[in-house]
C-alpha positions as CSV (number, residue, x, y, z in Angstrom):
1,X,29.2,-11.3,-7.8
2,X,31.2,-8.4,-8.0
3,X,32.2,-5.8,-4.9
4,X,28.5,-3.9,-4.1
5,X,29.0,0.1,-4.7
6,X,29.9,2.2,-1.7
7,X,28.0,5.7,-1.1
8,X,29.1,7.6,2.1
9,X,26.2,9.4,3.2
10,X,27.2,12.8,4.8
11,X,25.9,16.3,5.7
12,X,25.8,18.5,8.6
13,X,24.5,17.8,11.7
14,X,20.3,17.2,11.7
15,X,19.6,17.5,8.1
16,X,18.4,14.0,7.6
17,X,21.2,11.8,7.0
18,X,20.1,9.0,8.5
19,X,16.3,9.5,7.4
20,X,17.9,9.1,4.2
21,X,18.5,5.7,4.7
22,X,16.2,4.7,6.5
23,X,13.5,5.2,3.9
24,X,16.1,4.0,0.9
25,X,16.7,1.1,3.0
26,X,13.3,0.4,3.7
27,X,14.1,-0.2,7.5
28,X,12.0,2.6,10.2
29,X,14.5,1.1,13.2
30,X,17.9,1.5,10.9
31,X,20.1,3.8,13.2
32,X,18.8,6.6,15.5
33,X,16.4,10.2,14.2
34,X,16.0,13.2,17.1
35,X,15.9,16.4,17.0
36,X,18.8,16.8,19.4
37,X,21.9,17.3,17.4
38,X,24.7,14.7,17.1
39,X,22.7,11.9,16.9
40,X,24.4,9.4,14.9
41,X,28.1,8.9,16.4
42,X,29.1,6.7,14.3
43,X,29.2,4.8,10.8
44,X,26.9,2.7,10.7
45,X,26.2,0.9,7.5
46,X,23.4,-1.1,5.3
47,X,23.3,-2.8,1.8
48,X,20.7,-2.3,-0.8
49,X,20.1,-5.9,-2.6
50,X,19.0,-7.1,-5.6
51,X,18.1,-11.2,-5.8
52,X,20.3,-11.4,-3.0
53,X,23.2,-9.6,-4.2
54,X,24.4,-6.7,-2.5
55,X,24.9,-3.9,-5.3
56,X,25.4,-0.8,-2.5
57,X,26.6,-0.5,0.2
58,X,25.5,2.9,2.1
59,X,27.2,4.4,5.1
60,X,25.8,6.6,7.8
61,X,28.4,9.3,9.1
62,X,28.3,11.5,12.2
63,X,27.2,15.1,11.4
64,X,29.7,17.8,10.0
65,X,30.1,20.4,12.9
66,X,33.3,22.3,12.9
67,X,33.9,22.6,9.5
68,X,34.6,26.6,9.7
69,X,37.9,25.2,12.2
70,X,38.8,21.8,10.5
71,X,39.2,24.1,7.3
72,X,41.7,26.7,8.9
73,X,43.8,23.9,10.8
74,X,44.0,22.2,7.0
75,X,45.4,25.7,6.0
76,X,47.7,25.4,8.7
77,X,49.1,22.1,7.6
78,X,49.8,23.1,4.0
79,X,51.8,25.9,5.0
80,X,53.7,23.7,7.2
81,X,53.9,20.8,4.8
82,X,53.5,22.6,1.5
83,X,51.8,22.2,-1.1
84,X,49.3,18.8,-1.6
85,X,46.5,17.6,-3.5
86,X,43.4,17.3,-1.9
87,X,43.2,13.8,-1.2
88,X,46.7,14.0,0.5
89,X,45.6,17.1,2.5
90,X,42.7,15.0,4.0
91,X,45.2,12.0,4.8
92,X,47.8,13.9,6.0
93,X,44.5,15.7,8.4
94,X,43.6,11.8,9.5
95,X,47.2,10.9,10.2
96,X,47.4,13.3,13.0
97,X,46.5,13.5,16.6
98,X,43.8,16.1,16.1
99,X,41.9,13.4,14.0
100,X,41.1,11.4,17.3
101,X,40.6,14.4,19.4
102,X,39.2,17.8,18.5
103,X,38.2,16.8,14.6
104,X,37.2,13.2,15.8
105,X,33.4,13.2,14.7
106,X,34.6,15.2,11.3
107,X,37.6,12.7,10.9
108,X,35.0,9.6,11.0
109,X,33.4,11.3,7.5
110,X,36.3,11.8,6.0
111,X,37.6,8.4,6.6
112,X,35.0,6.7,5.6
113,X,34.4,9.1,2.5
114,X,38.1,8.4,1.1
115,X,37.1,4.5,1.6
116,X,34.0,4.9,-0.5
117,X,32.9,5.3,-4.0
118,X,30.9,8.7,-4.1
119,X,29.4,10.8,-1.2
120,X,25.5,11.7,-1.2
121,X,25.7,15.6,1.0
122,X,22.2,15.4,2.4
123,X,20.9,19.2,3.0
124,X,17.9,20.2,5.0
125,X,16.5,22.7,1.9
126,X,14.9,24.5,4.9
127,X,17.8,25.7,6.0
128,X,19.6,29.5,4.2
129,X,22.9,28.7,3.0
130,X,24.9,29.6,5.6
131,X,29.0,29.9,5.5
132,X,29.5,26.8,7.0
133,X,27.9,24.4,4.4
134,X,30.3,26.3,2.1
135,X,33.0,25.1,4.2
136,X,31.7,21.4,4.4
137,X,31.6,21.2,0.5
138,X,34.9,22.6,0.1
139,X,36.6,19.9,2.6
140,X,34.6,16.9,1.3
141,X,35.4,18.0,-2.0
142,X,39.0,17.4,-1.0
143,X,38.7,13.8,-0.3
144,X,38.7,13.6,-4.5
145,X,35.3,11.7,-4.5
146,X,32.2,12.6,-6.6
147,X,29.4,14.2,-4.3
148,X,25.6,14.1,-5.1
149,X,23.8,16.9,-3.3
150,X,20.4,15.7,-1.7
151,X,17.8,18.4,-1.3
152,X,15.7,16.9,2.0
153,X,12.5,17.8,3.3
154,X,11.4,19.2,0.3
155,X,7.3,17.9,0.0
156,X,6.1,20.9,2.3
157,X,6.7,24.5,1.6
158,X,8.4,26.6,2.6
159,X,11.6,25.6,1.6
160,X,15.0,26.9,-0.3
161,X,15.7,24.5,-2.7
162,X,16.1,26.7,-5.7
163,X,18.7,28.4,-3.2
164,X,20.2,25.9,-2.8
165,X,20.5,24.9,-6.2
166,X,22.3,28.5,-7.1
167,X,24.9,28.0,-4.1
168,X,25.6,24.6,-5.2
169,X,26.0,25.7,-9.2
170,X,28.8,28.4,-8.2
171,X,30.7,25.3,-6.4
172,X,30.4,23.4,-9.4
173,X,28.1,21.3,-8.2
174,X,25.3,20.8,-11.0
175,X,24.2,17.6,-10.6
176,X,21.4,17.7,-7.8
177,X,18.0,16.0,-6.8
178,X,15.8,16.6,-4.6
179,X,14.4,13.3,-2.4
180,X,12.3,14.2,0.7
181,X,13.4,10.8,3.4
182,X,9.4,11.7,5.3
183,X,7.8,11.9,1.7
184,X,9.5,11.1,-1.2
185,X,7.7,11.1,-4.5
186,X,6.9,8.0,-6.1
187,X,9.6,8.5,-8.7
188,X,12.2,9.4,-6.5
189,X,14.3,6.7,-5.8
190,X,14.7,6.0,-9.6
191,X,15.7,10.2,-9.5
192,X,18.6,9.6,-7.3
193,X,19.8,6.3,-9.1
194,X,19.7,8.1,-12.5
195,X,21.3,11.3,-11.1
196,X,24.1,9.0,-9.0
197,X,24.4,7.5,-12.6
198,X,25.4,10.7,-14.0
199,X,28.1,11.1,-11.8
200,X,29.7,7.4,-12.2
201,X,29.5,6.4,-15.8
202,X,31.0,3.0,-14.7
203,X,27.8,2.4,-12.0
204,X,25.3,3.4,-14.4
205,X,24.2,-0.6,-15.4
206,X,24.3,-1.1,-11.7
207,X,21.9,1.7,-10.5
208,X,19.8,1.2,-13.0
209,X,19.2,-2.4,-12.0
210,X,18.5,-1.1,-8.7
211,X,16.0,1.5,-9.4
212,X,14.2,-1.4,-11.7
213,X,14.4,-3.4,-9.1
214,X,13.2,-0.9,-6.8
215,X,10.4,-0.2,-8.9
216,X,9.3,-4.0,-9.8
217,X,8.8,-4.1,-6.0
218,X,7.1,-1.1,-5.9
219,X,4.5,-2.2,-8.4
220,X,3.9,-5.9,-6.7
221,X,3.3,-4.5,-3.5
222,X,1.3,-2.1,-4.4
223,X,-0.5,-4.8,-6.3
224,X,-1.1,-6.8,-3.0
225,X,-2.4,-4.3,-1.3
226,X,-5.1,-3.4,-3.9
227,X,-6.0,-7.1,-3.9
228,X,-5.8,-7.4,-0.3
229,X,-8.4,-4.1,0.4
230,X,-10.9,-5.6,-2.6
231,X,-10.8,-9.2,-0.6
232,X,-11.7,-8.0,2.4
233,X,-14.7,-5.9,1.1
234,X,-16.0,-8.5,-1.2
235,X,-16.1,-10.4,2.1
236,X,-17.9,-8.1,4.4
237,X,-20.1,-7.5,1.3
238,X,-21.2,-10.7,0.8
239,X,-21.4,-11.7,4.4
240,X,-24.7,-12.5,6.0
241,X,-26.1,-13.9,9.2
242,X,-29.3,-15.3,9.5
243,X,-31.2,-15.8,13.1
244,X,-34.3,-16.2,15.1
245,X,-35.7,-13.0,16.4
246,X,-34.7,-13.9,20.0
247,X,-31.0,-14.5,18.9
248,X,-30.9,-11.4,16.5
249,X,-28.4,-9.4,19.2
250,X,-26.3,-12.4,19.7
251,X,-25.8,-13.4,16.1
252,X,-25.5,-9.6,15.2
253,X,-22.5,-9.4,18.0
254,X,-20.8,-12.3,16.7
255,X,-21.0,-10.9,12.7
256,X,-19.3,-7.5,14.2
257,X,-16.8,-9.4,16.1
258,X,-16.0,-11.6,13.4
259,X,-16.0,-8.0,10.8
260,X,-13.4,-6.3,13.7
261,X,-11.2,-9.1,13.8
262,X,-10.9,-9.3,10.0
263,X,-10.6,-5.7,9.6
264,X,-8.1,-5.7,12.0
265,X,-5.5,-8.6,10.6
266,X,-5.6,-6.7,6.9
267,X,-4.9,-3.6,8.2
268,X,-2.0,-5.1,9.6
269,X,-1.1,-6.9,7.0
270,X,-1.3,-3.7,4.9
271,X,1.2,-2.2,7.4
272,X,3.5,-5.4,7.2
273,X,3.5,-5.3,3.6
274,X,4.7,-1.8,3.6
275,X,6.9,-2.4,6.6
276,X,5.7,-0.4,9.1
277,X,5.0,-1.0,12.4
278,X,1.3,-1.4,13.9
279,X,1.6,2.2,16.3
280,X,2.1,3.8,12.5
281,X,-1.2,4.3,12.7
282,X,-3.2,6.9,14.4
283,X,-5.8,6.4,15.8
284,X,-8.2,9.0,14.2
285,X,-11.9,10.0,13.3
286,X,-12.8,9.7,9.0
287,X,-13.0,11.4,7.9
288,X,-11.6,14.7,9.8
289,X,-14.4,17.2,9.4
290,X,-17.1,14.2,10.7
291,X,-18.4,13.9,13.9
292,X,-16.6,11.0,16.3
293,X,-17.4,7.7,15.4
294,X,-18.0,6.2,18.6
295,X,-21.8,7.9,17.9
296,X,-24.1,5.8,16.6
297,X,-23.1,5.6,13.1
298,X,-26.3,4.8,11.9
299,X,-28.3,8.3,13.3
300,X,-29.6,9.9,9.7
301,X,-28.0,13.3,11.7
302,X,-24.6,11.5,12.1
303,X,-25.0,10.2,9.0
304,X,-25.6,13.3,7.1
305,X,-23.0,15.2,8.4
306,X,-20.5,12.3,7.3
307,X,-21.6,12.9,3.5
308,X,-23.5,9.3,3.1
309,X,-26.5,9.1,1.6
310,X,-28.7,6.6,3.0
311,X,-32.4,5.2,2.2
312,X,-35.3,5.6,4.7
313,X,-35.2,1.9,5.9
314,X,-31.3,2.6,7.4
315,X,-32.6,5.5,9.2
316,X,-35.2,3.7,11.2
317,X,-33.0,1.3,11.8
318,X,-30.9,3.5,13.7
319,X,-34.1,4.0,15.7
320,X,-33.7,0.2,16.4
321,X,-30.1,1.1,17.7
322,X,-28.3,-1.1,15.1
323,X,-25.0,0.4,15.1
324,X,-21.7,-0.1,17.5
325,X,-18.6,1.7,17.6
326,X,-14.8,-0.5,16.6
327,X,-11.2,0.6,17.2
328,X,-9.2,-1.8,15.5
329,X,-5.6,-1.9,14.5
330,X,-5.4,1.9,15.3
331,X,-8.7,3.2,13.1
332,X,-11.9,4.2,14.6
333,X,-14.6,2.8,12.4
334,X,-18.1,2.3,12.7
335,X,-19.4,-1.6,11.4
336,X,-22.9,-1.5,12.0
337,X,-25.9,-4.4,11.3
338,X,-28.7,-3.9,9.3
339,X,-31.7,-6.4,10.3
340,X,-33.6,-7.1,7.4
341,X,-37.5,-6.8,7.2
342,X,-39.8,-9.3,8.5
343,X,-43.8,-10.0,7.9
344,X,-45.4,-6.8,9.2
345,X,-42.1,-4.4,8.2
346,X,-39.7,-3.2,10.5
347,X,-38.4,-0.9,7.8
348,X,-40.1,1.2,5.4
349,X,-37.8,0.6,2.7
350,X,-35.5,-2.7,2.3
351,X,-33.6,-0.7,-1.3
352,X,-30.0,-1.2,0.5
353,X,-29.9,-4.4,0.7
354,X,-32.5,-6.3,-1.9
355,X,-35.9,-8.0,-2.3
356,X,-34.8,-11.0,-1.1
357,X,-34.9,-10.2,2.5
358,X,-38.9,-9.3,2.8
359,X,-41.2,-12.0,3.9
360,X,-39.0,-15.3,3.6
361,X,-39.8,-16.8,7.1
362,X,-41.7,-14.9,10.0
363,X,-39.8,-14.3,12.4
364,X,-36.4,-14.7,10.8
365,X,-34.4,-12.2,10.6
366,X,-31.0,-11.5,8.2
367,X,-28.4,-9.5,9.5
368,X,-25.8,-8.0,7.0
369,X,-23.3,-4.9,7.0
370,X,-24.7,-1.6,5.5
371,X,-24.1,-0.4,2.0
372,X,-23.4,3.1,3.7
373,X,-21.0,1.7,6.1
374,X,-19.4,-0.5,3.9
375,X,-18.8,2.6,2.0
376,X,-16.9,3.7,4.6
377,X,-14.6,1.1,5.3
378,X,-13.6,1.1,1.4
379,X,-13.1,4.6,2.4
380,X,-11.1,4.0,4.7
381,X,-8.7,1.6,3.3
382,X,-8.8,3.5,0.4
383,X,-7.2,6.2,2.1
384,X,-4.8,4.0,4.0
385,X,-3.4,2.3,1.1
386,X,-2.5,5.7,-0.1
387,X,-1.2,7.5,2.9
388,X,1.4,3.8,3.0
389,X,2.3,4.8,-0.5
390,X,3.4,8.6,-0.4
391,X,5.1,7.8,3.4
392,X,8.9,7.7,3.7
393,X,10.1,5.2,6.1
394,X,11.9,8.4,8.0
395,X,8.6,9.8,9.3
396,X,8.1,9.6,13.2
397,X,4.6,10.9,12.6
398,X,1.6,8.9,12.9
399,X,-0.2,7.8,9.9
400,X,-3.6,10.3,9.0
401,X,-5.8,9.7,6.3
402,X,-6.7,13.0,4.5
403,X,-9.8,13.5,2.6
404,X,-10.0,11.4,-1.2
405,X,-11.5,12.0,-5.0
406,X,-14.0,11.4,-7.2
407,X,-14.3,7.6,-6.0
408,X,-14.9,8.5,-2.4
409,X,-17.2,10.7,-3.9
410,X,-19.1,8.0,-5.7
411,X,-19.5,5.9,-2.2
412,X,-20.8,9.2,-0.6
413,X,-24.3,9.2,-2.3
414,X,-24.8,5.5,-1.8
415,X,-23.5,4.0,-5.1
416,X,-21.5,0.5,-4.4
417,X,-19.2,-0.6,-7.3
418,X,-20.8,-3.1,-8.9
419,X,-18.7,-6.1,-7.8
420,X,-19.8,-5.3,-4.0
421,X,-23.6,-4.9,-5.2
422,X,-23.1,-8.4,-6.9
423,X,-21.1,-9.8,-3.7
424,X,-24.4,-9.3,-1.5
425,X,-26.2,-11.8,-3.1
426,X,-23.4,-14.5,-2.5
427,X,-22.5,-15.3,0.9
428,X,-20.4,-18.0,0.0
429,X,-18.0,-15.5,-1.6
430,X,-16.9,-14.5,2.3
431,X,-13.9,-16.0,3.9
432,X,-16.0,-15.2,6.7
433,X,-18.5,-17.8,5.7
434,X,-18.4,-21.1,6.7
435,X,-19.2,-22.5,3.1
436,X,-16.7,-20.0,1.3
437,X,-15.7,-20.5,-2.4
438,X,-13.2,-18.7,-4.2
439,X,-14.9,-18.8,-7.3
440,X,-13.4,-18.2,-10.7
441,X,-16.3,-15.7,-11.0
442,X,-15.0,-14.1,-7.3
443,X,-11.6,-13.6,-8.4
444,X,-12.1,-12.2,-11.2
445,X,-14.3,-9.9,-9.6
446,X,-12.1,-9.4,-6.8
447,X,-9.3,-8.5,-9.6
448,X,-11.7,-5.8,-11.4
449,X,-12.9,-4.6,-7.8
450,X,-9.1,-4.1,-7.2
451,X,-8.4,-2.2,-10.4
452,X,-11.7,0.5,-9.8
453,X,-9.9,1.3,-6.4
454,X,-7.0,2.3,-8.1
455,X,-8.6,4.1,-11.1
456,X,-11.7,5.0,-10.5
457,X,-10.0,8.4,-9.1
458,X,-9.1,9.4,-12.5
459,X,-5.7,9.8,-10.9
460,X,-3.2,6.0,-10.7
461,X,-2.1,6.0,-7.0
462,X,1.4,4.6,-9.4
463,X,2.8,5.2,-12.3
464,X,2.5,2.0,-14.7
465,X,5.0,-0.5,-15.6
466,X,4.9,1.2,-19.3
467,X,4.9,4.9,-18.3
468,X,8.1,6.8,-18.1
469,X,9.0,8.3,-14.7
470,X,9.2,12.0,-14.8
């Protein structure tokens, strides 16, 4: 085990410093994010790990503020001491009593950048390049260490960061990347490994075990989650509840509960497995521009408006009021019942859900989740899933699912993939069920089910294991 790499980061005052690490480090509680300036105090430090083996360390710093002064007092001291290089310039700075006293928070950077490997200068690429970054750069430069500009909050417009880039060329600074701590790019971790690799030839092996590392974890998880969203559809799918005509409210209260409460522990297992914490997400209508669904889902108007395409049979059974509003694990969503025909018709069609349900026993009646509403729960998750992927662990805003693709698309006029439509006919595929069987057939399904989530967008939510990072 050798000693793990040490990265100071550092940067002026509120441009994301320790957002940085808190989305490199994975952690959403690792130090302390306001708006309020001066936040972080002190160094505070983390290790990034590879099979148990720390291979960086990274170090928080207190934000550069009085640069423009610390720079004329260090002009002060050479004329006084005469001439040093820049290393012994900044000890010489540290060694006196201005270092715990006016210069205290700027002496903590220093210090702890001439104890490390390489800096990373985080910049908010908002910002204009003012005179006093200039004046940050040329001190930290002084500390003889190699510095990796990071352009921050760069995934929304407007921003400076070809600016930037200029200002940072005529300092000599050429090696730059750009890695937005609220929404980095998929790629960008391995961006900032390579580019850190630039600057220390030595490290190179080291980072790049990281970023693979990074990425092989990346890939699993996303993995799981895919998997994790197809189980729990193939479930609700396949699940069905018969019942007597004067238990059909009963049984149909118990199949939603039993739906809420499953819906619920995978979407925070999703969360878990992304670590994030259970208020990440807010609680919010889907999709935006539909009306709120705590209406009865199930209302051909409400319907409509949502985009599904539904037979006549559903419609009439919003007649019959088979619909109920859910808020579970932060998402408002709809589960409805649909109660399947008996001997005289209830419904006028029985196309959603199959032949099978007509005229079996008088009386009896089948209760099973809607091919539109199931639609929207895949949906849902869908949209979830991706919103987890393209967050940084920085972000103190809630989670909200935007609008998807050609798949979403697809569900909209009432076309199920094929593995759900295949699902309904076997209830013992449902964890849900009391008789459940994970089939060969049901995993395999459940592994081709995950798969179309993923692709049938056109569009892989990540790059693959083969396909070069831009």
């Amino acid at each position: 085990m050798t000693e793990p790499l040490r990265l100071a980061v550092v940067g002026h005052t509120n441009t994301g410093k320790t957002s940085l690490l808190r989305t490199l480090t994975r952690d959403p509680h690792f130090g302390d994010v306001a708006d309020r300036p001066s936040t972080t105090r002190h160094v505070e430090g983390a290790a990034l790990q590879v099979d148990g083996e720390p291979l960086v360390a990274l170090f928080d710093t207190p934000g550069l503020e009085s640069a423009g002064h610390l720079l004329d007092y260090l002009e002060h001291l050479q004329l006084h001491d005469g001439r040093r290089d820049g290393p012994d310039q900044i000890d010489r700075v540290l060694a006196t009593p201005a270092a715990a006293g006016e210069y205290e928070q700027e002496a903590k950077v220093l210090r702890q950048l001439r104890q490390s490997d390489a800096a990373l200068y985080v910049i908010d690429a908002r910002e204009a390049v003012l005179g006093k970054y200039r004046d940050e750069l040329e001190i930290l430069n002084l500390c003889g260490k190699p510095l990796l500009p990071v352009l921050n909050f760069v995934a929304q417009p407007p921003h400076r960061a070809s600016d930037w880039r200029q200002a940072l060329a005529r300092l000599g600074l050429h090696v730059v990347v750009e890695f937005d701590s609220v929404a980095p790019a998929l790629d960008g971790e391995q961006q900032l490994y390579d580019r850190l690799g630039t600057l220390l030839e030595g490290e190179a092996a080291l980072l790049a075990r990281l970023a693979e590392d990074r990425r092989q974890q990346r890939q699993v998880r996303h993995q799981t989650a895919l998997t994790l969203v197809a189980n729990l559809l193939v479930d609700v799918a396949a699940l069905r509840r018969g019942a007597p005509r004067e238990r059909v409210d009963a049984v149909a209260a118990e199949l939603r509960d039993q739906v809420r409460r499953h819906e619920a522990a995978a979407i925070a297992e999703l969360l878990s497995l992304y670590s994030f914490d259970p208020d990440t997400v807010e609680r919010t209508d889907l999709p935006p521009s539909a009306p709120r669904l705590d209406l009865d889902l199930f209302h051909p108007e409400v319907v409509k408006e949502m985009g599904m395409q539904l037979g006549v049979g559903v419609a009439s059974g919003a007649a019959a009021g088979a619909a109920v509003d859910l808020f579970t694990g932060g998402l408002s969503l709809g589960i409805g019942t649909v109660v399947g025909a008996t001997v005289g018709g209830l419904w006028q069609s029985a196309e959603s859900f199959g032949q099978r349900l007509l005229g079996r026993v008088r009386g009896w009646q089948e209760i099973t989740v809607d091919d539109a509403i199931l639609g929207v729960l895949a949906l849902r998750l869908r949209r979830l899933l991706q919103a987890l992927e393209e967050r940084g662990h920085a972000s103190q805003q809630r989670v909200r699912l935007e609008t998807g693709d050609a798949f979403e698309a697809t569900l909209r006029k009432g076309r199920l993939p094929e593995v759900l439509r295949e699902a309904r006919g076997q209830p013992h595929w449902s964890r849900l069920d009391p008789g459940f069987e994970d089939s060969r057939r049901r995993q395999a399904l459940v592994a081709r089910l995950a798969v179309e989530l993923e692709e049938a967008s056109g569009t892989p939510m990540l790059p693959s294991a083969n396909e070069p990072l831009a």
